[in-house]
N, C-alpha and C positions, 0 to 999 in steps of 0.2 A: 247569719249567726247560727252557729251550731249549738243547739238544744241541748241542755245539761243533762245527763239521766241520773248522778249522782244522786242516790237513796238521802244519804245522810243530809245533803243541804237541802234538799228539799224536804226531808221532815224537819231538822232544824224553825225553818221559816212557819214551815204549818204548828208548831208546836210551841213559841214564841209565847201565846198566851193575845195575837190580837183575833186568831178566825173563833168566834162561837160555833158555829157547824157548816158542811157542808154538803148537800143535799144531791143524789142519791145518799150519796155515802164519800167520806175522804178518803177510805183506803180503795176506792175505785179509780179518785182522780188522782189520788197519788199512783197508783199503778199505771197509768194513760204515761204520766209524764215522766215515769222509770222506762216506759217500754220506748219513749225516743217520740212521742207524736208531739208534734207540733200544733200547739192549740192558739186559737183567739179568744181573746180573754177584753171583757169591759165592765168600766164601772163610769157609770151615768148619773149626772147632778144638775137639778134646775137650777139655773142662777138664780134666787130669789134674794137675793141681797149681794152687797158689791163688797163683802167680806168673808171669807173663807177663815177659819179656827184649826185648832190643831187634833181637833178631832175630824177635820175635812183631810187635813195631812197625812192621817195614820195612815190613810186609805190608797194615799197615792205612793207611798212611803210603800206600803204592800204591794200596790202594783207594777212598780216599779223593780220590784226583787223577783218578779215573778218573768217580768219583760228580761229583766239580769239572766234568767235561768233559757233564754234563746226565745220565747216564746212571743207573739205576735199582742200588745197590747191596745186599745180602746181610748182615750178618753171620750168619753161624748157628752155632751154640750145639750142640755135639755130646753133649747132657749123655743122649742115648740110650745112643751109639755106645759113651761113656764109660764103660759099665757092661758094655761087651763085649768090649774092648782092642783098639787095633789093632796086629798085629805087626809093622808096618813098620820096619825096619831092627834089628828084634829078634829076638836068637839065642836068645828060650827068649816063653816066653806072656807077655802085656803081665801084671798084675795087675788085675782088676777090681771096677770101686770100689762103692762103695753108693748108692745114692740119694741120701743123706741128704751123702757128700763132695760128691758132684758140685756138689751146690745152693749148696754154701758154696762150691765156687772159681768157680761162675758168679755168682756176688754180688761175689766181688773181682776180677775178670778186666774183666767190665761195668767198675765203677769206673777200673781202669787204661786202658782205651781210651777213655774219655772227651774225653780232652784232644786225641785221634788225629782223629778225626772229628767234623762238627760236627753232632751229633745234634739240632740244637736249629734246623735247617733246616727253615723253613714253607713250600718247596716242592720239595725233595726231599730230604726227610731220610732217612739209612742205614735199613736194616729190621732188628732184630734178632728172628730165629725161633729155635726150636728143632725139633729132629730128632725130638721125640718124641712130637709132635703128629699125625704118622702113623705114625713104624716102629713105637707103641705100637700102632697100631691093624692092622696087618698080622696078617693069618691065616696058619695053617702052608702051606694051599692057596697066598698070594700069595709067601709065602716058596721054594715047591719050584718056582712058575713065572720067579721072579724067577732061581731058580739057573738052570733049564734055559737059560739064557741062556749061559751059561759052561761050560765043559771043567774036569773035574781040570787037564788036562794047563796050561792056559792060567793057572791059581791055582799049581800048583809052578814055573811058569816065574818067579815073583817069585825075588827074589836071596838074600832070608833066610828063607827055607822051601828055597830048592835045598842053601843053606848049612848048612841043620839038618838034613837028611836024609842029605848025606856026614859030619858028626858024629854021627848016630845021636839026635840032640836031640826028644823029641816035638813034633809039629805036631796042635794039636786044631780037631776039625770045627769050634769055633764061629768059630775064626779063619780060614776059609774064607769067614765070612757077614759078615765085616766090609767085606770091596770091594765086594758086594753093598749093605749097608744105604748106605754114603757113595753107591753109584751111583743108589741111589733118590732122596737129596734130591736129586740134579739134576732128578730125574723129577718130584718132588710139587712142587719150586719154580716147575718151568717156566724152569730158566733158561736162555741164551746163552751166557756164560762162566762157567768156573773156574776160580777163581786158587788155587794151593797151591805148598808147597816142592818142591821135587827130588824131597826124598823118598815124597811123594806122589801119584805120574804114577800108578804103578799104577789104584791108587782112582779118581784124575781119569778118565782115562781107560777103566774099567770102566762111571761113571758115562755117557761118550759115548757109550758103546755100548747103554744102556740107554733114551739118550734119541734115537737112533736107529730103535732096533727098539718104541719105547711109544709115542714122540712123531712119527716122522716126521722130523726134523730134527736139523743138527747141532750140537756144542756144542763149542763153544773150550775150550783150556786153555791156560790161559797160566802156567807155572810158573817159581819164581822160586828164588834163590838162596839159601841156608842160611845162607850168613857164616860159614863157617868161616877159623877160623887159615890163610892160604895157607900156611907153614908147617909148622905141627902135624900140620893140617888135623882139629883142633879145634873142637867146636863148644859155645856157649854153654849152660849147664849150672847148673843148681841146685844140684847134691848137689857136683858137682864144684866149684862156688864159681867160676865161670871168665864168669858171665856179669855183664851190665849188667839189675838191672831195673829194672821199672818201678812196684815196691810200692816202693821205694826213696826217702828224704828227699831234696829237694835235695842237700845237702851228702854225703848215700851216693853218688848217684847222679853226682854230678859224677867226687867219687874213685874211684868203681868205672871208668868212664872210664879216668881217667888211670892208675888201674892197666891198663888195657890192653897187650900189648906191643905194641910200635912198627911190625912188620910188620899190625897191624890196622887203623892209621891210614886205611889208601887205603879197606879195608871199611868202616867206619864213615861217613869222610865219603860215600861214593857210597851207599849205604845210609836212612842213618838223619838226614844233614844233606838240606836241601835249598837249600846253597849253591849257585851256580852252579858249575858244574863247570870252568868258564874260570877261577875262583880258585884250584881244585884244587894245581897247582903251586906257585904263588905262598903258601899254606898251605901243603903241606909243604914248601918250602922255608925255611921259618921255624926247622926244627929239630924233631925229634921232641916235643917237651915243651912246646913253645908249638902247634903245630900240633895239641893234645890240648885244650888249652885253648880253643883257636877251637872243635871238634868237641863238647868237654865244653857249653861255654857254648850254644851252638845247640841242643843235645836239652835242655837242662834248664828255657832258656827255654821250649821247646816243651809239656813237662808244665807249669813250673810261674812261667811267666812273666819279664816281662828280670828283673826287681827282686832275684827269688828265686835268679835263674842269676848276678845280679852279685855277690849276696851269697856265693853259692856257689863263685862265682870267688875272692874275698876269703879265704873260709875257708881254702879250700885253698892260697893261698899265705901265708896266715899259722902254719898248720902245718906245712906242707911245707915253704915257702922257710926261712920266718925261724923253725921250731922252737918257735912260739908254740903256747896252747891255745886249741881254737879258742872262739868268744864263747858258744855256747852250748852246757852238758853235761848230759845227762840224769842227773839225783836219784835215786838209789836207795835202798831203805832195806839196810842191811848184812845180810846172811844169814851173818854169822861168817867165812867163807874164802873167797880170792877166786874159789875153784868155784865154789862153791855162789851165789854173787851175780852171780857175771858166767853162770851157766845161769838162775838164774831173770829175771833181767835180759831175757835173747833178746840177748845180745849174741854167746853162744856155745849151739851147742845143747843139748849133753851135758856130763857129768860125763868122760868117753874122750875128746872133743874139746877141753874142757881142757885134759886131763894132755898130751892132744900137745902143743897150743900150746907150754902154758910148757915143756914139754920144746925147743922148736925156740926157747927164748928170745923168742913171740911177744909175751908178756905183759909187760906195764911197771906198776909201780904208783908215783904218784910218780914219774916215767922213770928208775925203777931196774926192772932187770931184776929178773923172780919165778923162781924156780928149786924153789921147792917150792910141790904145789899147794893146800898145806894152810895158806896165808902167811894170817894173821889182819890181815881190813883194820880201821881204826878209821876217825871221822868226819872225815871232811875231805878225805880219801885222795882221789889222780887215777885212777884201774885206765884204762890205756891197752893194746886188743889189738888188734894189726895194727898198721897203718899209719894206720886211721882211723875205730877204733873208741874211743868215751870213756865213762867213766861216772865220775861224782863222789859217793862216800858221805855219806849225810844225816845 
C-alpha cells in the first residue's frame, strides 16, 4: 500500500480534537509522513477485563485511519504485562491475573475490535502480536540492564506512586518493572510511533527512551484523550456501569448511548463518530435527544451495520417514546423469584445488586413496580430493569 503524503488529510485526522499531544512535537511527525516515510505505528492494551468501551474504540478508530493513510500498524496484546499490573493511576497494586483470565479477555477483546479495523486487508493488514513472545523470554541479566536504564528517583516522579507514598499506601518492586517491560515492546517491535491514553505518557515515554539508548533512534508518541465527563470528569467504567461497550447488542448498545448525559454529546460525537465535523453544530443543535440518536445511530451502524442501527433506532423509540415493548425479549426459564432469575439471567449480576435495584424501585415486572425481592414470577411475566433491560418468563 502506498503511503499517503497528502498535507491536508492528514492534519484533518491530527486535528479532529481525539490526539492531546504528541511528543517530540506533531509538526515533526507530521512532516515524516508528508515527506512519504513509511512508519510502524502501535498501540498496546492489557486485557484486564473481557470488555472493551468506546473509549477503547476511539483509539482503534484512530489507528486505523492512520493504517488508511499506507502506514504499517500494531495492535498488541499485553496478555504478559497483564499478569504483572500496571499501576497507573492507581492508589494501591493493580491485581494480578492468571494465565488462564488473560486468555479468555484476549478471545473477546480480539472479537470486539473486529468491526474497528479491517483486518481482512490483503495488502496492509493490522498486525496483532503479543508481549509475551519476548518479555517471556527475558533473563534476570536483561532485566537488571533494561532497569539500569532508569533512576528510583525518575519511577517515584509518577503521580500515583508520589500519591502513595504521602498516604503511607505500599508501592511494590514489581510495579517498578511495569514501565520497563511496556518500554521494551517498543524495542523488540522496532517501532516509530506510540499511540496511548493520557494516562499512559509515563510508560510511552519510558519506552522512547529505551529505543533511544538500544536502537539509536527516536520514537513518537502520540497520546490521546480518555473521554472523560467534561463535567464529572468521569471516566467510562465497567464496575461503575457508566460506560458504552462494545460486547453490547445493538439494541444495549444503542440505549447505553442515549443514556449518556448530555454534556458527553460534543465527546462522543468528535470521538467515536466520524461525522464531519462541519455537521457538529447543526447536530447538536437538534436538541440533546435527537442529537444522541444521530451519534447513537453512527457507532452502532459501525459494529453492526445500517440495518441493525435502524432497527436499533426503532427500538428505542418504541420503548422510550411510545412506552411500547420492544419486538424482541429474551426467554427465560423461571428460577422461582425475580432475584434469583433475573441473576441467573446476566441481566443483574448478584443476589446485593438486586436487592438494591428494587429497593431504588429499578425493577418492573409486568410495569408494576417490585418492592420485595422475593416477588414469585409466573409464566408469561414481563421482568423489566432499568430503563432497557427485558426479560419474558417461559
Amino acid at each position: 500500500m502506498k503511503v499517503t503524503t497528502d498535507q491536508k488529510i492528514i492534519e484533518e485526522i491530527f486535528s479532529r480534537g481525539v490526539v492531546v499531544e504528541v511528543l517530540p512535537s506533531k509538526e515533526e511527525l507530521i512532516k515524516k509522513m508528508i515527506a512519504g516515510d513509511k512508519l510502524r505505528i502501535y498501540i498496546g492494551a492489557d486485557p484486564t477485563s473481557d470488555s472493551l468501551h468506546l473509549s477503547h474504540a476511539k483509539n482503534y478508530m484512530f489507528l486505523e485511519e492512520l493504517r488508511q493513510l499506507g502506514h504499517e500498524v500494531i495492535v498488541l496484546v499485553g496478555d504478559f504485562t497483564a499478569q504483572i499490573g500496571d499501576p497507573t493511576d492507581k492508589t494501591a497494586a493493580r491485581v494480578q491475573l492468571s494465565e488462564k483470565q488473560v486468555k479468555e479477555n484476549v478471545r473477546s477483546w480480539i472479537n470486539q475490535i473486529q468491526p474497528l479495523m479491517n483486518f481482512k486487508d490483503k495488502t496492509n493488514p493490522p498486525r496483532i502480536l503479543y508481549n509475551s513472545e519476548w518479555l517471556s523470554k527475558l533473563s534476570f541479566k536483561d532485566v537488571v540492564l533494561l532497569a539500569s536504564n532508569f533512576t528510583v528517583q525518575q519511577m517515584l516522579a509518577r503521580d500515583m506512586f508520589s500519591k502513595r507514598i504521602k498516604e503511607d499506601t505500599p508501592i511494590y518492586l514489581h510495579e517498578f518493572l511495569y514501565p520497563l517491560m511496556q518500554g521494551y515492546d517498543s524495542v523488540a517491535m522496532d517501532v516509530d510511533v506510540e499511540l496511548c491514553g493520557t494516562d499512559q505518557t509515563f510508560n510511552a515515554l519510558a519506552g522512547r527512551t529505551l529505543v533511544k539508548r538500544l536502537k539509536d533512534k527516536e520514537k513518537f508518541v502520540i497520546t490521546v484523550n480518555l473521554m472523560e465527563n467534561p463535567k464529572t470528569k468521569e471516566l467510562m467504567s465497567k464496575s461503575r456501569g457508566t460506560g458504552v461497550f462494545l460486547s453490547a447488542s445493538p439494541n444495549d448498545m444503542f440505549g447505553q448511548i442515549m443514556a449518556q448525559p448530555d454534556e458527553m454529546i460534543e465527546v462522543l460525537f468528535i470521538n467515536t463518530t466520524r461525522i464531519s465535523l462541519s455537521e457538529k453544530t447543526k447536530i447538536t443543535e437538534l436538541g440533546p435527544r435527537d442529537a444522541k440518536i444521530w451519534i447513537a445511530h453512527d457507532i452502532v451502524k459501525r459494529f453492526y451495520g445500517e440495518n441493525e442501527a435502524q432497527k436499533a433506532q426503532e427500538n428505542f423509540r418504541k420503548v422510550f417514546s411510545k412506552k411500547e415493548l420492544p419486538e424482541e425479549i429474551k426467554e427465560v426459564e423461571n428460577k422461582g423469584n425475580v432475584t434469583q432469575t433475573t441473576v441467573v439471567a446476566g441481566i443483574i449480576q448478584s443476589n446485593s445488586e438486586a436487592k438494591r435495584l428494587i429497593k431504588q424501585k429499578a425493577v418492573k415486572v409486568n410495569d408494576i413496580v417490585v418492592e420485595d425481592w422475593e416477588y414469585k414470577l409466573k409464566s408469561g411475566d414481563v421482568v423489566k430493569v432499568g430503563p432497557r433491560k427485558f426479560l419474558k418468563i417461559k
